[in-house]
C-alpha positions as CSV (number, residue, x, y, z in Angstrom):
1,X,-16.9,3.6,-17.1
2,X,-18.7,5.5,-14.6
3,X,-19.2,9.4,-14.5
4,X,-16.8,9.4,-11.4
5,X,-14.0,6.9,-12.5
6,X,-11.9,8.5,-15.2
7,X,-8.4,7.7,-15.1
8,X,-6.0,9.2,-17.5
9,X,-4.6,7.1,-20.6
10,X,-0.6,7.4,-18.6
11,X,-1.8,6.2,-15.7
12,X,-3.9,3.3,-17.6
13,X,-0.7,2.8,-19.2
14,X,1.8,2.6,-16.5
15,X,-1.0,0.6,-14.7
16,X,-0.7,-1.8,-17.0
17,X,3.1,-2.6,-16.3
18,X,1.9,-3.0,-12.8
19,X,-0.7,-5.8,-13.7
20,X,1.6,-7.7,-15.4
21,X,3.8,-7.9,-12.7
22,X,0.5,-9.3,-10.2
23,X,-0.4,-11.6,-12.9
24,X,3.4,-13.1,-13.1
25,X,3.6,-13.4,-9.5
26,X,0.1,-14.8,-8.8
27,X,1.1,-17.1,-11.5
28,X,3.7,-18.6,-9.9
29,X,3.0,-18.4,-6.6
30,X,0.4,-20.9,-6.1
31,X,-1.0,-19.1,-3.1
32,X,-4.7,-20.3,-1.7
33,X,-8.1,-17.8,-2.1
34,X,-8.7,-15.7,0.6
35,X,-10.8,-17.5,3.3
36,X,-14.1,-17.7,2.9
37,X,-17.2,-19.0,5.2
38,X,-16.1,-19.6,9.0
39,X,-12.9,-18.6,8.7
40,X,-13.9,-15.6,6.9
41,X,-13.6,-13.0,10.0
42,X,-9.6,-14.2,10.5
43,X,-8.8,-13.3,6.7
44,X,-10.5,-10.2,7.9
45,X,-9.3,-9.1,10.7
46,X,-5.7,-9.8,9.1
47,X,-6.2,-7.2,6.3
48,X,-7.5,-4.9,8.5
49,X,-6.2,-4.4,12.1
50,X,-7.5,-1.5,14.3
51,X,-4.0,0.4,13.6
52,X,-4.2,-0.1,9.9
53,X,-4.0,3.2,8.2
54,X,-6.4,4.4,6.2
55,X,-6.0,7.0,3.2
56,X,-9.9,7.7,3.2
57,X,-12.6,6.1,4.8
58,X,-16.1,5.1,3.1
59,X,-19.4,6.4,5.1
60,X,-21.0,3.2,4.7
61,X,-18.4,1.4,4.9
62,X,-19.7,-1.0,2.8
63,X,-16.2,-1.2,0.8
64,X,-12.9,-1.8,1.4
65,X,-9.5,-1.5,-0.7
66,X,-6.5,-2.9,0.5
67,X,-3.2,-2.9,-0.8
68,X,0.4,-4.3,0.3
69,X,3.4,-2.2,-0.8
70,X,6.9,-1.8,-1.0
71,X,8.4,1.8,-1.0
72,X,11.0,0.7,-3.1
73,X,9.2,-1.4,-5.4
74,X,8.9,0.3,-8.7
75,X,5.6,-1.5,-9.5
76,X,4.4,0.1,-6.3
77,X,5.1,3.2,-7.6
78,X,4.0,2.6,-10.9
79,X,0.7,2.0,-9.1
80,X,1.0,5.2,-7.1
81,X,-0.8,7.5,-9.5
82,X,-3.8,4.9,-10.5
83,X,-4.1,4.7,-7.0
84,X,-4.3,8.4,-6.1
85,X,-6.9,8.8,-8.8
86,X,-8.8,6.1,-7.7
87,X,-9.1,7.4,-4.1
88,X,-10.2,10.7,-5.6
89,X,-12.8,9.0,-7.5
90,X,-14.3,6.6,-5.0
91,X,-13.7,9.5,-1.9
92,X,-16.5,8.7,0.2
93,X,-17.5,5.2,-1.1
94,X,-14.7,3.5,-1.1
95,X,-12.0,2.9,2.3
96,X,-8.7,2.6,1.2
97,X,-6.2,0.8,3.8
98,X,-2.4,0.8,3.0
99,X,-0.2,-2.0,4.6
100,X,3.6,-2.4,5.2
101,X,4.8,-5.2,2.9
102,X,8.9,-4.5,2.4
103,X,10.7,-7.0,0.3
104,X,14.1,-8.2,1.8
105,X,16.3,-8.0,-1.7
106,X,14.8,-4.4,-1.4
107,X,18.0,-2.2,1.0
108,X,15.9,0.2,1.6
109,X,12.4,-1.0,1.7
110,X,11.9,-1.7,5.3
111,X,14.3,2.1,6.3
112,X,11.2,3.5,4.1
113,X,8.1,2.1,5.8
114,X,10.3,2.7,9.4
115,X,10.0,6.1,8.0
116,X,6.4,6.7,7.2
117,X,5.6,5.1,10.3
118,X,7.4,7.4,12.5
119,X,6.2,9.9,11.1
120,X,2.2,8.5,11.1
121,X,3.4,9.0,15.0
122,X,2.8,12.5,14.5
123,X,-0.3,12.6,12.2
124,X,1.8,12.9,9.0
125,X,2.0,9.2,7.6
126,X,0.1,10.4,3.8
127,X,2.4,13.2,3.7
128,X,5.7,10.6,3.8
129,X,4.1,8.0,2.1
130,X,3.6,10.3,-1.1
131,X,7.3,11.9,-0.2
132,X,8.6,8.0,-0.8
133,X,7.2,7.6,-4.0
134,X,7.4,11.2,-5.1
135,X,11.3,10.4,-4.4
136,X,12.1,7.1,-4.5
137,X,14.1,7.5,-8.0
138,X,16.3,9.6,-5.9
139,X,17.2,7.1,-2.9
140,X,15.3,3.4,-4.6
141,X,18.2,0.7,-5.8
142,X,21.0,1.7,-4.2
143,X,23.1,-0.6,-1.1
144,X,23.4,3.0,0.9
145,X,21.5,3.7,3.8
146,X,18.9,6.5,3.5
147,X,18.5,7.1,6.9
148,X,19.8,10.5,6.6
149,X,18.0,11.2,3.2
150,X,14.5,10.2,5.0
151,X,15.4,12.1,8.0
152,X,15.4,15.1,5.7
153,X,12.2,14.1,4.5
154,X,10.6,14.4,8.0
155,X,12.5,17.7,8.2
156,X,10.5,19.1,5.1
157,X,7.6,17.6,6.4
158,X,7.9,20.3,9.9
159,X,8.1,17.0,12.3
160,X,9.2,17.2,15.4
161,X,12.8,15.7,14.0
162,X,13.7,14.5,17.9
163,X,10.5,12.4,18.4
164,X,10.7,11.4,14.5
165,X,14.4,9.6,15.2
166,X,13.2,8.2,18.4
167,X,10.2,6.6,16.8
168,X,12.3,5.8,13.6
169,X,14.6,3.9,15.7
170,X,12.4,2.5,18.4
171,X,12.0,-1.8,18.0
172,X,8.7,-1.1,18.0
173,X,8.2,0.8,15.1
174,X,9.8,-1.9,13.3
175,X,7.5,-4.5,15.0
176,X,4.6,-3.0,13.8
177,X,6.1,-3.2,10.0
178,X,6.6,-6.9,10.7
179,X,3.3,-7.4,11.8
180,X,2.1,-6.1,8.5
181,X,4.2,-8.5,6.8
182,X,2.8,-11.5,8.3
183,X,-0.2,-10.7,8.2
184,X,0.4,-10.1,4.3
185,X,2.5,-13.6,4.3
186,X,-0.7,-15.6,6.3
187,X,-3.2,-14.3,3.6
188,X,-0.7,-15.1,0.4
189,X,0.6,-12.0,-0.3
190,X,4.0,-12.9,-2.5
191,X,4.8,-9.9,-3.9
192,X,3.8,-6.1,-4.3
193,X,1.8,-4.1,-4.8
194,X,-0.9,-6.8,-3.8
195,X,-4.8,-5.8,-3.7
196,X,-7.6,-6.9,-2.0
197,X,-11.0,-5.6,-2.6
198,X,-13.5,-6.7,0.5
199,X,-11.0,-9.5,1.2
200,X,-10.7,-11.1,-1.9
201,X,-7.7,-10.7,-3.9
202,X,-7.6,-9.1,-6.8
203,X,-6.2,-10.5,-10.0
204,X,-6.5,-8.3,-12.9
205,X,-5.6,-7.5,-16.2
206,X,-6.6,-4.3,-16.4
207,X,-7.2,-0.8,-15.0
208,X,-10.5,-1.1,-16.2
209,X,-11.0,-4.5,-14.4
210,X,-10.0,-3.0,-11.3
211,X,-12.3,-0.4,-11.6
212,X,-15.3,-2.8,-12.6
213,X,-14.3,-4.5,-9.2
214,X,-15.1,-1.5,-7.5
215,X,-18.2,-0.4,-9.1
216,X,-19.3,-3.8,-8.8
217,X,-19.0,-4.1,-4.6
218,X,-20.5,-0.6,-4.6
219,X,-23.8,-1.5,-6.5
């Protein structure tokens, strides 16, 4: 492991529960490998679109993480602090993209990306998406609406809670998660959290694999 890619023991641990859940869905799934040769820019250009948001961007831009979550998915969050260390670790080196992938059985799911995405509108989209996971014990599994909870959420945040509800409820902010989705759907994304690394999808069975990945592109 390299000097700059230490993650703790928990997270490794809690990763691990994450894996296993990727490896039973890839599993079953049967999806198709990423494109490669001429149809190579398509698969690219649908894992990362000009509006994609990014959680740190490489200088060379010579590698690309991408990965299609769930707010509400407890795998996701599971993830959440493997991720985080791994974006301090790679800051610099590595982009990291986040996409909208909500799963319907999931009430809330789709609310939760409305959320962060109004609230990207007004430059804050990391700040809610750590606020989702950060909370999501506190609003995840239930039938209610969290509207109002996620409203509050903005409210913490110092938005501008009038522009917030107007993008939280505009059809577009919706049909920009959607358009997440398929693209997610169209490159065999079948569950979350689903990575990518340079457009190929990665399948592994360990924290440590998914580092190798990494270190691997950057060499």
């Amino acid at each position: 492991m390299g000097t700059n890619t230490r993650i703790s023991v928990g997270i490794a641990a809690a990763f691990a529960v994450v894996i296993a859940v990727i490896l039973a869905v890839s599993a079953g799934s049967g999806d198709p490998a990423p494109a490669s040769g001429p149809g190579a820019a398509a698969a690219d250009e649908r894992l990362v679109r000009p509006d994609s948001h990014r959680l740190g961007t490489a200088s060379d831009n010579k590698v690309t993480f991408v990965e299609f979550l769930d707010f509400e998915c407890e795998s996701c969050r599971a993830a959440f602090p493997a991720v985080e260390q791994l974006r301090k670790d790679y800051a610099g080196k590595v982009t990291f993209v986040v996409r909208y992938f909500p799963i319907p059985s999931h009430f809330n799911a789709e609310r939760a990306a409305r959320a962060v995405e109004a609230a990207a509108q007004q430059g804050k989209f990391e700040a809610m998406y750590q606020k989702m996971y950060e909370t999501q014990t506190e609003w995840g599994e239930q039938r209610v609406p969290a509207d109002e909870r996620f409203r509050g959420f903005a409210k913490d945040l110092g938005l501008d809670l009038a522009a917030w509800d107007n993008a939280y409820n505009d059809p577009a902010t919706l049909e920009r998660v959607k358009k997440d989705v398929a693209d997610g759907e169209a490159l065999g994304v079948s569950g979350t959290p689903t990575f990518f690394l340079n457009g190929e999808k990665l399948q592994p069975e360990s924290a440590q694999d998914l580092i190798a990945s990494i270190d691997a592109a950057l060499e």
